[in-house]
Every structure is written in C-alpha cells, then in structure tokens.
N, C-alpha and C positions, 0 to 999 in steps of 0.2 A: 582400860578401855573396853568396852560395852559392845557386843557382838555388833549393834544397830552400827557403834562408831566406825566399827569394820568395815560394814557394807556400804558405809556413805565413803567412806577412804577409798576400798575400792571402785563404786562405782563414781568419783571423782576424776582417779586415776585413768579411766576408761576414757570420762570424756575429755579430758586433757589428749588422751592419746588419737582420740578422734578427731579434735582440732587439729592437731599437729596433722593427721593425716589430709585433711580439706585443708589446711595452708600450705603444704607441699604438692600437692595435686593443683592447689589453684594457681601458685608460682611454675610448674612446669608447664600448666597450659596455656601461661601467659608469657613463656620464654619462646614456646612454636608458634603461638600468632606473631608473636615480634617477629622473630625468626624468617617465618613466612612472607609480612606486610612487606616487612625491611626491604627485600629482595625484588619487590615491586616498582622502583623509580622508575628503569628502563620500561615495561608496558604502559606506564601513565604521560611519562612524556613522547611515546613516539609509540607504538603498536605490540600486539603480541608477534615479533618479530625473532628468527634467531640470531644470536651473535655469533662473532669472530668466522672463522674457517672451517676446522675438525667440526664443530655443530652441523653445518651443515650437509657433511656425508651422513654424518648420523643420524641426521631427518633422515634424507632421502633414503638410505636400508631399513629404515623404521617404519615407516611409508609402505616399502615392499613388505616386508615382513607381516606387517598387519593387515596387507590386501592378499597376497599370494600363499601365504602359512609359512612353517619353520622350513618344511621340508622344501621346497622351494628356494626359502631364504638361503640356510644351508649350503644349496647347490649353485648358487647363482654363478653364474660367471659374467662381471661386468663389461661389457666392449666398448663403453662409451670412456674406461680411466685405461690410461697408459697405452694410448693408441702407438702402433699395431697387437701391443704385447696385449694388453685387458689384462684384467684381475680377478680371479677368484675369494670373491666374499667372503665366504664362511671360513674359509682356512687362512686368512690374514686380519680378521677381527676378534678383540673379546667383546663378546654378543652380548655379554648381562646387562648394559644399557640399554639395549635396542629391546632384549625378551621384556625387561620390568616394561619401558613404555608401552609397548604392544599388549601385556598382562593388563592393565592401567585401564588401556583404551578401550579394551574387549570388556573387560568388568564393570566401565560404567555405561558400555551400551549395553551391556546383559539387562540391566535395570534401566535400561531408555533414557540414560544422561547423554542425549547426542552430543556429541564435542567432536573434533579432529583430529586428525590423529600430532597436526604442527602445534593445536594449543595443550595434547598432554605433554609432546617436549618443549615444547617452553617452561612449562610449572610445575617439571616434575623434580627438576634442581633446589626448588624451595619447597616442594613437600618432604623432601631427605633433608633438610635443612634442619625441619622441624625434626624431621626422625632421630636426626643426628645430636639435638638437644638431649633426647631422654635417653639415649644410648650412654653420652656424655655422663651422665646423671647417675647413672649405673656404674659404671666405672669409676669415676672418682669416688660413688658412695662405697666399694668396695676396698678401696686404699686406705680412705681414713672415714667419712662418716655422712651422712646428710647433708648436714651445713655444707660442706664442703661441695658437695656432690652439685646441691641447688645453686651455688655461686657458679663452679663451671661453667653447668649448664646456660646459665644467663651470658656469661663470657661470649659462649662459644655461639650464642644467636646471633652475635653483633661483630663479632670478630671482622675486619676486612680482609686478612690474610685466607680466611674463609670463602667469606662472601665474594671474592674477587671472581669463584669458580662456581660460585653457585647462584647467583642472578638469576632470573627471569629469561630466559632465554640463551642461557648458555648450557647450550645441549650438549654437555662433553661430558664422558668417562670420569672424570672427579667428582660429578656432581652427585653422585652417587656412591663414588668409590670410600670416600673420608666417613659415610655412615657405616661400610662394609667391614672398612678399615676397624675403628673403632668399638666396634658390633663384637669383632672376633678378639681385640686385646680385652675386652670386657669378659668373653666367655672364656680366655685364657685364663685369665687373672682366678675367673669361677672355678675352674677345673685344677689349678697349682693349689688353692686354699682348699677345694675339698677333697680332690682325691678322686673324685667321680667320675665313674665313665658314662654315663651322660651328658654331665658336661662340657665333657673332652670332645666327643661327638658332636653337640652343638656346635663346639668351636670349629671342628673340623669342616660341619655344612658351611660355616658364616665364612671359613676361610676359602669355600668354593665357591660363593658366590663373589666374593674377591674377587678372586681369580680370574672368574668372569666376566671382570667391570675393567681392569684398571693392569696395566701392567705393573704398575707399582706393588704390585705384590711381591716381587722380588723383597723388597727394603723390609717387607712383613717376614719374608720364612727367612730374611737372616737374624732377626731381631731376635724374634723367640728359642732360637735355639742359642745366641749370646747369652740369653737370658738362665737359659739352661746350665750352660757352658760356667756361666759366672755364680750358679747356687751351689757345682759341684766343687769347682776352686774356693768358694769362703764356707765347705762345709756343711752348706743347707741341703743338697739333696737327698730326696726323702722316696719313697714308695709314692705317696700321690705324686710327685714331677715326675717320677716315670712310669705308672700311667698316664697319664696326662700328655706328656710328649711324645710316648710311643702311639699314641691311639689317635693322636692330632697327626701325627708327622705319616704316619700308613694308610689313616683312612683321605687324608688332608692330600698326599702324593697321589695319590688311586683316582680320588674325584676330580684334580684338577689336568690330567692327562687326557682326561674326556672332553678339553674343550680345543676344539682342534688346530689352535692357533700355537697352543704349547706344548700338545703332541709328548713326545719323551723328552722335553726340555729337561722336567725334575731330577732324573736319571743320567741326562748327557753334556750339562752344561755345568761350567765353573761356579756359575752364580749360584747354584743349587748345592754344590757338594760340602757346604757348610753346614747345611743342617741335616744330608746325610753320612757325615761323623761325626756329629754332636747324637744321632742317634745309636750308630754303630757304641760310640763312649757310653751313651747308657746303659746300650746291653752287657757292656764289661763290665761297667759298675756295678750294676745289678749281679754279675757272673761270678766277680771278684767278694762282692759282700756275701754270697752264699758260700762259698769254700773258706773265706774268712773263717765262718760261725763251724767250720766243721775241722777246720786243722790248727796246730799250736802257730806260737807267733812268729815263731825262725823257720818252721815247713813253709811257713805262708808269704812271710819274705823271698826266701828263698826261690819260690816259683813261681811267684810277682813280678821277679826282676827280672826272670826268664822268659816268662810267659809274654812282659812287656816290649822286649827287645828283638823279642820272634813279631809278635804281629804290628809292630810298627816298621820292621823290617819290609814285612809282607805288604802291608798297604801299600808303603811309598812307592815300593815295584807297580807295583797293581797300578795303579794314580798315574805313575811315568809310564809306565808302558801304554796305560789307554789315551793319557793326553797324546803323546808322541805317532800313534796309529790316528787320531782323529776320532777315538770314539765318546774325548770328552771333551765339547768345542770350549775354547777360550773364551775370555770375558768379552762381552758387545762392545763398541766404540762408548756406547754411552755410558757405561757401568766403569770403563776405566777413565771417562771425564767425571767421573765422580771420586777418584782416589786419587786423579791429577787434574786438575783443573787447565793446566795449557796441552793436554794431547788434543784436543779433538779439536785445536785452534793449529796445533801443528801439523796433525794428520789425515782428520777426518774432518774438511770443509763446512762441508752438509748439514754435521749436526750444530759445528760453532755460528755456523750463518741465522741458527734461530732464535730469538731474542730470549726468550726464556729459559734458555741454555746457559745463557752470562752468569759470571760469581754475582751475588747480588750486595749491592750499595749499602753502607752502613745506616745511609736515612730509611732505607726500606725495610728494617725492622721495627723501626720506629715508625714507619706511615702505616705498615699492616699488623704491627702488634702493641702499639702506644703503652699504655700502661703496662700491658702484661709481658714487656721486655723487663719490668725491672722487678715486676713479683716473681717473674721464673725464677731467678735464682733462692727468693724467699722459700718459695713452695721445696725448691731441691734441699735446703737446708731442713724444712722438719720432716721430711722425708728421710734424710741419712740420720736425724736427731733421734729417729724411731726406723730402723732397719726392719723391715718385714721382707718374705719372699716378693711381695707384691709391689711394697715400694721398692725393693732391687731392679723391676722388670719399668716402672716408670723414672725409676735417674736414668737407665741405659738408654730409656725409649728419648727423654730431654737430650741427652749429651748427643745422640748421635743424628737425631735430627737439626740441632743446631750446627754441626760442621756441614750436613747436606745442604739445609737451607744457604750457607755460606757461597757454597761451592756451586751452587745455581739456584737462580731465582726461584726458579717452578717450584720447588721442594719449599718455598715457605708454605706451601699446602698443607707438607707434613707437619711442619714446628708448627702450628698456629692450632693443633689440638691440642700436643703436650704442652702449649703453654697458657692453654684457658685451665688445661687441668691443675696442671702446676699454680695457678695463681688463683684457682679458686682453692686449694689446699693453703696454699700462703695467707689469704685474706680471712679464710673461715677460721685458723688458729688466732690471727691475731683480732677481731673483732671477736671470739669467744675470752680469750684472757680477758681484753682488757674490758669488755662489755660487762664480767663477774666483777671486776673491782668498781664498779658505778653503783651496785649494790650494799656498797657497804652505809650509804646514807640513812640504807630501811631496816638496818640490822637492830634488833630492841636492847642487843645484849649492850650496854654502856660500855662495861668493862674490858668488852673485846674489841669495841671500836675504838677506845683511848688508847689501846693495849699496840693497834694496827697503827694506828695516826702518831703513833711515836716513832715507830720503825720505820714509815712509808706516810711521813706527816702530807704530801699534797698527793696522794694514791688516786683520790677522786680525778680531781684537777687537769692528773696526767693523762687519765684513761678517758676523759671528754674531750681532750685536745687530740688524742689520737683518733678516736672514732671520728669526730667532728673532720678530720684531718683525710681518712680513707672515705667516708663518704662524697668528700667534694672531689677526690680524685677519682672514685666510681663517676663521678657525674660527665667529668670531662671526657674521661672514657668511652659515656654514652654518648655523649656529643658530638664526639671525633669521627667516631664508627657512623655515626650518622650522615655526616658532612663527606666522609670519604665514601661512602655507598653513594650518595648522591650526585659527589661533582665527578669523580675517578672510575668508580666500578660501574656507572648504570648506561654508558652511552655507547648501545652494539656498531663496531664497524662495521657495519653496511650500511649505515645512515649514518651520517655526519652532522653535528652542530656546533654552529658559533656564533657567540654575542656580537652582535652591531652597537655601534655607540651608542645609541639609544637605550641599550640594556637588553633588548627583543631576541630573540633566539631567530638564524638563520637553518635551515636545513637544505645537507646537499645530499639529493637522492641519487647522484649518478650510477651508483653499482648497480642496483636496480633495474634504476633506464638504461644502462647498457644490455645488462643480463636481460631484460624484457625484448630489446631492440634483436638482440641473436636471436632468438626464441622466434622471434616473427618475420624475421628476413632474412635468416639464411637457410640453406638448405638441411634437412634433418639428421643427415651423414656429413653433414662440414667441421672437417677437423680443427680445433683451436688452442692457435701454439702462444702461451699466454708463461710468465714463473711461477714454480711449482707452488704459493701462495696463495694462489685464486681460484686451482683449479678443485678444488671442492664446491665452490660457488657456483662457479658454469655449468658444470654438471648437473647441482642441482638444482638452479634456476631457469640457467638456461637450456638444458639440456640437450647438450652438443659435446660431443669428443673430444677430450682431448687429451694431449701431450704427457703431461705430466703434475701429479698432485702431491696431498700433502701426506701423502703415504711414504715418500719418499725411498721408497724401497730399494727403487734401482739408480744409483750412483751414475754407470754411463748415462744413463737416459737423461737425467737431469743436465750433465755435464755435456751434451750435444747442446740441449735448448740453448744455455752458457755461452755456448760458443758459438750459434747464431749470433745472439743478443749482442757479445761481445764484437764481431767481427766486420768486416767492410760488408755494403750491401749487396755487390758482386758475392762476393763470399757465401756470406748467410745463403744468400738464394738457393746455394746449392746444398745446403743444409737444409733449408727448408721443402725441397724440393725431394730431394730425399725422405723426408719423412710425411710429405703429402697433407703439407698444411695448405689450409685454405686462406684461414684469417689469424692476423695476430694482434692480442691482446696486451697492452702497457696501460701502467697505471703512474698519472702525472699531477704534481702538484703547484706546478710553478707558478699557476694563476690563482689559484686561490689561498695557497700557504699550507697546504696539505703535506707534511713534511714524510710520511712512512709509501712515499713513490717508488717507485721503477729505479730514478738516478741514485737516491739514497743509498738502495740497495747492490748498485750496479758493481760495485769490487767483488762480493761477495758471487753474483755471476759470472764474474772474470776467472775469480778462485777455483771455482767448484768447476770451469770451464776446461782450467787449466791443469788440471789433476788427474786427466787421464792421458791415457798416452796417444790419442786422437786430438788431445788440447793440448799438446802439449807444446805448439809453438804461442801461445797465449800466452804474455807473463805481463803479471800484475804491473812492474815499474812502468810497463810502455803506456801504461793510462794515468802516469804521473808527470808531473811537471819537472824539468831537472832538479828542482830543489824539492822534491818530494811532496808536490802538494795535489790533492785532489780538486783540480779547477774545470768550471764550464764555461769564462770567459775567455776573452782572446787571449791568456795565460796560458790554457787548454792543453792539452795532449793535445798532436795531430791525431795519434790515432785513437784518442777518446773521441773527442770532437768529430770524427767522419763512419764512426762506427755504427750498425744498427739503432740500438737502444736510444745512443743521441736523437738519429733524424727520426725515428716515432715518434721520441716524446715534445720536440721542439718543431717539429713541422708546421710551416706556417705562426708561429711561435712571434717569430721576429718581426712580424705587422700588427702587435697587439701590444697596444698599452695597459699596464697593471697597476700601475699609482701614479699618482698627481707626482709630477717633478720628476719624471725618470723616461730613461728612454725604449721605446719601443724591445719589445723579448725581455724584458727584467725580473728575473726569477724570483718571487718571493719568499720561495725557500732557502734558496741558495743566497741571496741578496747580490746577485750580481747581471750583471747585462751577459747575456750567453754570448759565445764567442763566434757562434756559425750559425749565422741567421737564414744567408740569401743560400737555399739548395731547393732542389727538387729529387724527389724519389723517381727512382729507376721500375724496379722490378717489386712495386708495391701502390696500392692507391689507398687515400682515406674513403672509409667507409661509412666509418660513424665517428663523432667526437658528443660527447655529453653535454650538459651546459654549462659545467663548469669547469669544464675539460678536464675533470678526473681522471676518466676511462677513455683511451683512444683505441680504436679499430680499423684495422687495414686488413683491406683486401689481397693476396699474393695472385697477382697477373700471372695469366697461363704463360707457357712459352708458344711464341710465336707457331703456325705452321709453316714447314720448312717450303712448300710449295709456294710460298707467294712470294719465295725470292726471284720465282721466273715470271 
C-alpha cells in the first residue's frame, strides 16, 4: 500500500469518526427536546401552574429569595407556618432548589429575558430533565460504551417513573435531585477508574450540591461506601479507591455540614456512620498493606490478629458509649420504615398516613418502568458476565434500589435510573451481537459464509427476528411513556379535570376560588386551622396563617388539629379556641366524586390524634361500626357521625341532590346516603363553600360577652 493509500485510509477514518461524532450529539439533543416537550402536557392543557403541595412552599421561599437576597432568605423566620410556633427557614430546608431557581431567574434577567420568578419553577424540572439525559449518557458510557450510554439516555427522557417528579410544574426537590444524584455516581465511577484527584473532587462538589437538593442523599453516602466495602471483600481495592473515597468522603463530609439543615448530622447520626467506617477500613487497609511490604509473613500475621482485636475492641466501646450518652442519634422513623416496612404503620402515624410512604403495588413497576422491568435483569446479567469495579458499583446501585422502590412507593424515583441504565446496557449488547450476524449476507468471502451457514445455517433469519422483535418493543415503550405522561402524570392538583359524556373535559377550579376568596375576605392575621396537607397552599396562595403544614415537624401540633377534627363540636371548640383559630378549612368530595377528601382521610386524623397522650382518649374503634366497618350511613359510628369533620363536611349536605334516582346527601364517593343529615352547627358558621363544594370554610364564632347575661 502507497503512502497516498495511507492518507485516504486515514483521512476516511477521520471522517467516519466525525460522523459518528454528529450522530451521537444529534441523538442526544434529541433525547433533551423529547425530554423537555414530553413534560409539557400539564402547561398546554391547563396553565403554567404549580403542582401537588411541597411545590408550593417552595415557590413562595423562591419568591423571597429572589426578591430579598440569600442573606435574608437564610434568616427568615416564617410566622405565617405553624402558628404560635413559626418556623425558621433557612435551618429546616435543603435550599439547592430554591439557590438553582433564583440563579436561573437572576441570569436570564441579567440578559433581559423578563420572566417570573413562578414560570422559572415551573420549567426548571424539565430543563434537569434534559440535563439529566446527558448525565445518563456519561455514565452508562463509562460502564460499557456509547451505544449503550445513547440507549439510556433515550430511556431515561421518557421513563414515567421519572417524569412522574419531573413535570411542568412540579416544583419539588427531585426535580433536580435525580440530575444531582446521577451527576455524582457518574463522577464516582470517573475517580474509582482513574485514580484522580480531580476527580474525586468533582465528585465531592456534585455530591454537595446533592446535599443541597434532596434529602435522599442519605441512600447516596451509603451506597458508595458498600461499594467500597464490597471491592475490598472480592479483593479489588486498589490505591485509586482510596484516593477516591478518601477525598470524596473528607471533602464531601466538610462541604455538606455547611448547609445548615444537616449541621453535624455526618458525624452524629446513625445513617452516616457507615461510610464513616468504610473510611476508617480504608485507612487500615491502606496501614496494614504498608507494614505488609515491610515485615515477613508470620510477623505480619501475627500483629494482624492483634492489632485487629485491639481496635475492633476499641470502636465498639467508642460506638456504645456515644450511642448510649446521645452523641450518636439513632436512625429517623423514616430510614427504619425503610428496613421495616410495618414500623411507621405501628409507631409512627404521621409518616405511614402519607401515601407515598406505602410498599408500592406490583402493577406499578410495571406502569412506571414498562419495559425496562424486564431488561433490568438483562443489563445485570452482562454486567456480572464482565465484572469491572464500575459494573460492581451499578449491580449494588440495581439490587438495592429495587428492595427500596419495594418498600415505598416514592423510591421508584430511585429504581427508574438504574433501570434505564441497566436496560440500555441490556439492549445495546444484544442489538450489537445480533445486528454483526445480519452482515454476513455482505461478506464476499464464499467460503466463510458456507463455512458459517453450516454451524449457524438460519444465523441471518434469527438475528432479523430479534432486531425486528426489540424494535417493536422500543416502540411500545415509547407509546406507553407517552400515554402515561399524558393521562396519569400531567394533571396538577389544584385544578381538577373530568370527562362528561360527551367526551369534553370539565374543570373544577375550587382550590383556587377558595385560596383567592381568603386572600380577599379575611383578615390578614386570620389563623387557619385546615389538615396538615393543604397548608402549603394557603400560605402560599392564600396567604394567611396557619396551623399546621407539610413540614410535619412537630407531631403534637398535628395531633391537636387530629383531635379537633376527630372530636364532638363542644369539644373541638375548645381546642380550637385554644389555639386561636379563626377559620377552618375541609376539603370534600361527595358532590362531585372527588375521592382524596377530608372523610377519606379521616382515621388517619383519628390516629395521629390519638397518639399522644393529650389524645389519648381518642381511639380508632369508636369510629367504627361494631362489626368493624368504616360507614357514613345510618350504619355510622355515633361518634363518627356527630364529630367535627362529619358536620364540616356534610352541612347542609342533606338538602342536595347528586344523581338521578337517589336520595337527597348521597355521597358519591362513599356511594351511600349519609347517616346525619338534619344538624345544625353550634360554635361555627359557613363562610364560603366553592361551586363544587370541594373546599368548605367556616367561620369559628367568638365567645359570647359574659355581660349580656344581665
């Protein structure tokens, strides 16, 4: 071959390598538009609005933060949440949601893009969306190669287990957290393969800006140091894992002690002391292989065994004596409903009353991960078929995200990255085999294709029914993800919609009209005693005081409200009166079929009432029917039937027709005729009722003056 043949080879080569580089840049810019558009149903069919609850604190400090500065934010002390108590901001939030929006909003008016500061949190969940593709990208290209890396990334735009948190107006902590997440197993993965402290360092920022986003950073610093943990047991550790983990785990504890919501959590809580003796272990390792190289192998045994039994000795004192004095708190209620799934049903109310708490249903792997339930275990198989450090640290990150995801719903947030990764590792192996054996039709050599077709006589055949075969199941997959973003993930609770027979979309704006109706007709100090599910809204809608929100912090507080709500209207009053409520707020669904109400909810306020020792003549059976049923017909509890929460929600209830053929108060949630129609309220008046009587409001009547008894 001819010097010229040379330079046409190589510069062939070149531009082969430059196409590939324009077909992988143009398939990743077209996984973050999808990415992006996808997440748009909820603004087209109803507004740039925010969704669910948590979003909506997180406006309103975003709000401040962008009008008053950090140092301000910082400082804030709220008096409108958890009236008398209020709340200190800056020391009970992770603020990285709130700094990025605010960064966002300030940057594109530096350059005179006017916008708002409500429509950067609405769309800044699908711009991480997109972020979170090329993150994807990176990561899996790291484990095994490209193809792989480009499949992911396409997964993970579409995923509903995803998108469920990252919509259009779901302004929450996730929405950003799973790019953070992700960001930092990617520059893990970079710092265990090189060595580098650089790296290591990257990791360490990505793993503070975690920190900053999302509590779930816990599930991060036990992960990598298992991962740790598990290269030193099968033999793999090396000098880069510990660089890498020591420069992760020092500078990673230091940065995130500065965000003052975690304070010396890293240092004093249980959840943390896993990865600080997976560090302590490496420094022996490290200790032990340097006296290794300097003494014979029976000295070295010898004061191994010794050495190992003195400071194993020495911890566990250390460990028992700090747990025992309180200087290293025990695991949270919610970290030990993650290692038992019925404690926090037995012990802790509060946190099992929240619906995304629950073990999650075996269908809802399958509605939020459709296909990529069943290539996850493909992808774990040529991942052990090819053992690397890196694929060691993604089976641990699969296996143990999939018992979490089990154990509560929420955590499918987790599982639904490792299994776009995993399944784009799965898919990119097997359409690369079988895609090379389609080639053998172009082959010129005769002899090697007769040679092939003897051993593997329908090799074609097989490898067009398989491609032919994954393609159409990609298809459905983008179908699926389609159809679930659209009918399941895109419609924010605080606008309601439902089909009329006609097929026409209904909309019921009452949260709104009620939260607009406070805002303009009550006084700007009126307290409102509402369950701790709504009061992010009121505050930041309506912006009025009150009781109790979705911070949940304080256990009695909530368990007072409880046991108004639960208790005769004599009773309550003085509950209410006590805590200097104005107005209270129930949310009811019986006229229109609005099934997540007030009454749904009401054991779970009986529970949470009854669990302290102020509540504690409250007990759940007495709101049951003797044969143990939860009824609102004349079946009824007497004392369901005459307690608070009933007469709110059913007032006037009983002069109202709901369907053709049924009688007057017929609950359309409950499907029954309510049991106590004819009452009137004492020590409360209607204020407002919505128009579809979603939202009711009542006024709490002064007490009388005592002088007009003469």
């Amino acid at each position: 071959m001819g010097p010229e043949a040379k330079v046409l080879d190589l510069l062939g080569l070149q531009n082969v390598a430059k196409q590939e580089t324009l077909v992988k840049m143009g398939i990743l810019a077209l996984c973050c538009i999808l990415s992006f558009s996808l997440r748009l149903f909820a603004v087209l069919r109803f507004e740039n609005v925010i969704h669910e609850f948590d979003p909506y604190f997180n406006y309103r400090t975003t709000r401040y933060l962008a009008e008053e500065g950090f140092y301000s934010f910082h400082n804030w002390f709220d008096d409108r949440a958890w009236y008398p108590l209020g709340r200190i901001i800056g020391g009970t939030i992770y603020p990285g949601l709130m700094l990025t929006a605010a960064v966002v909003y300030h940057f594109l008016n530096f350059f005179h893009v006017t916008i708002e500061v409500r429509n950067v949190c609405v769309y800044l969940a699908p711009l991480f969306s997109s972020f979170t593709s090329l993150v994807t990208y990176n990561l899996t290209k790291e484990l095994k190669d490209k193809s792989a890396g480009l499949m992911a990334a396409a997964f993970i735009a579409i995923v509903p287990g995803y998108i469920s948190r990252s919509v259009a107006g779901s302004y929450d902590n996730e929405g950003i957290a799973i790019f953070c997440m992700l960001n930092t197993y990617w520059l893990w993965i970079k710092s265990v393969k090189t060595g580098s402290l650089f790296w290591a360092t990257m990791c360490a920022l990505a793993y503070f800006y975690m920190v900053s986003s999302w509590g779930g950073y816990v599930f991060l610093i036990n992960l990598i140091p298992i991962h740790v943990l598990m290269l030193m047991i099968t033999g793999r550790f090396s000098h880069r894992v510990y660089v890498a983990y020591s420069t992760v785990y020092i500078l990673g504890t230091i940065l995130s002690m500065q965000i003052a919501f975690v304070g010396f959590q890293p240092v004093q809580t249980s959840e943390h002391m896993g990865a600080l003796g997976v560090f302590g272990l490496c420094q022996i390792h490290a200790f032990v292989d340097y006296v290794r190289s300097k003494l014979s192998a029976q000295q070295f045994s010898t004061l191994f065994r010794a050495i190992l039994a003195v400071v194993g000795a020495v911890l566990a004192v250390i460990f028992i004596a700090l747990s025992i004095t309180g200087k290293v708190a025990p695991w949270t209620g919610r970290f030990y409903s993650l290692l038992d799934p019925s404690y926090a049903k037995n012990n802790i109310p509060i946190i099992a009353s929240v619906s995304e708490h629950q073990p999650t249903a075996w269908s809802s792997f399958y509605f939020d991960l459709h296909l990529l339930a069943f290539l996850f275990p493909v992808g774990l198989y040529f991942c052990f078929s090819q053992l690397t450090d890196a694929n060691i640290f993604i089976i641990l990150y699969g296996v143990t995200s999939v018992y979490f995801a089990g154990v509560m719903v929420r955590l499918m947030l987790v599982l639904a990255p490792v299994a776009c990764v995993l399944a784009g590792i799965g898919v990119s192996a097997i359409l690369t085999t079988y895609m090379k054996n389609l080639s053998i039709v172009a082959r010129p050599d005769k002899k090697l294709r007769r040679t092939e077709a003897a051993s593997y006589p329908v090799k074609n055949e097989i490898a067009m029914v398989v491609v032919v075969l994954i393609s159409g199941l990609l298809s459905l997959y983008a179908f699926h993800c389609c159809w679930v973003t659209a009918e399941a993930y895109s419609s924010p609770s605080i606008v309601l919609a439902a089909r009329q027979h006609d097929g026409s979309r209904l909309i019921f704006d009452d949260f709104r009209e009620a939260y607009y109706w406070l805002r303009q007709n009550t006084p700007e100090d009126a307290k409102v005693m509402s369950w701790w599910d709504y009061g992010y809204q009121i505050t930041a809608m309506a912006n009025r005081t009150i009781l109790v929100d979705n911070n949940t912090w304080n256990n009695t507080h909530i368990s007072r409200v409880g046991q108004a709500m639960s208790s005769p209207e004599d009773k309550a009053y003085e509950i209410m009166r006590e805590l200097d409520v104005d107005y209270v707020l129930v949310i009811f669904g019986g006229l229109t079929g609005y099934a997540s109400d007030d009454i749904n909810k009401f054991l779970w306020m009986v529970r949470i009432g009854g669990s302290t020792d102020r509540g504690s003549h409250i007990k759940e059976m007495d709101y049951y029917t003797p044969t143990g049923e939860f009824r609102v017909d004349k079946e009824g509890s007497p004392t369901l039937l005459n307690c608070l929460m009933y007469k709110l929600c059913y007032y006037r209830f009983g002069q109202v027709y709901t369907e053709q053929g049924k009688p007057t108060g017929y609950d359309r949630v409950r499907n029954v005729e309510i049991g106590n129609k004819d009452f009137e309220l004492g020590v409360l008046e209607e204020a407002y009722t919505t128009e579809h009587w979603i939202v009711r409001i009542y006024k709490v009547k002064k007490p009388e003056n005592r002088g007009n008894e003469y």
